[in-house]
N, C-alpha and C positions, 0 to 999 in steps of 0.2 A: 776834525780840526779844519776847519774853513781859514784860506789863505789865499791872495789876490798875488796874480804872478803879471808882470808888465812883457807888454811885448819885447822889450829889451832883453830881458832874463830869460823868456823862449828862447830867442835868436841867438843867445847866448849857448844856451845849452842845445840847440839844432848845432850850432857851429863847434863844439866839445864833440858831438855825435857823430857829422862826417869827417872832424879829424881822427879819432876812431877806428872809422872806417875805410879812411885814407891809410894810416899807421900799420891795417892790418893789412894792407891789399886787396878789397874786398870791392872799390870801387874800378871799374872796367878802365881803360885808357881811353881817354875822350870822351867819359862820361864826366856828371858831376848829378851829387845831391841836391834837390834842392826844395827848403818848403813852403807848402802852399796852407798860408791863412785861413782860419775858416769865422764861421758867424755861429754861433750855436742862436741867435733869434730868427736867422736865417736857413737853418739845417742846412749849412754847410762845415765838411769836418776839417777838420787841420790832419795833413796830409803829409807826407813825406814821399819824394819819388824820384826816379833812373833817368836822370834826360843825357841827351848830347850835348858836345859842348861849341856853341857855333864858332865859326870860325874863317877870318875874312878869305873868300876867294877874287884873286886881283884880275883874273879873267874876265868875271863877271859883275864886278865890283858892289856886289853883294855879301851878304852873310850867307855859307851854305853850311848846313847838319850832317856829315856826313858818316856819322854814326846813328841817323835819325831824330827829329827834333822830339818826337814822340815820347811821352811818359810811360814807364812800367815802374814794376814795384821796386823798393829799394834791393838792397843785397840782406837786407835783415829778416827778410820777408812781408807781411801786411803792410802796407801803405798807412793804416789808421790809426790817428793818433789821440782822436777826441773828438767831442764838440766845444771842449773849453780852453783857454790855455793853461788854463791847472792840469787839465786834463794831459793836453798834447805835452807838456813838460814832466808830468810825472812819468808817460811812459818813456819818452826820451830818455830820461835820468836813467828808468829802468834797465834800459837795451844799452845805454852806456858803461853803465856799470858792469855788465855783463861782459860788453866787449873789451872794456879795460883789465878784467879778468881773464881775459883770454890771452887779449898781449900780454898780461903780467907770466902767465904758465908757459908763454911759447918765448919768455925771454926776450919779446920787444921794446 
């Protein structure tokens, strides 16, 4: 079955996924999920990953990361989600459900 997903309805279920993972405590403090777009005409994949959460220092009157600005994998494991958005949403659904499952048996 061939189905066209809008970036909307990604974003949607990317934002169902880290609250998820929010729910279960899985995301570090001062971290945040977040994802990254991809092109499948461009071989680039839709990603999901670990970053810091910036945050103003009045010192410096900058932005500083001080849990690292740097990307690693989510707390789900594999960052890859696809090259489509069917793609990157179908596994999202997948990993959500899963973790909704989790919450439901640990009573959250």
């Amino acid at each position: 079955m061939s189905y066209r997903i809008t970036k909307a309805a990604l974003q949607e279920r990317f934002e169902q996924y880290a609250s998820a993972l929010d729910r279960l405590d899985m995301i570090p403090e001062g971290y945040r999920v977040v994802l990254q777009h991809g092109s499948n005409s461009n071989g680039i994949a839709y990603r999901a990953w670990l970053t810091g959460v910036r945050i103003w220092n009045e010192e410096t009157q900058w932005y500083d990361f001080p849990n690292g600005s740097g990307v690693s994998a989510p707390p789900t494991g594999d960052d890859f989600l696809g090259l489509t958005k069917a793609e990157a949403h179908e596994k999202l659904t997948a990993i959500t459900r899963t973790l909704w499952e989790v919450a439901r048996h640990q009573g959250r």
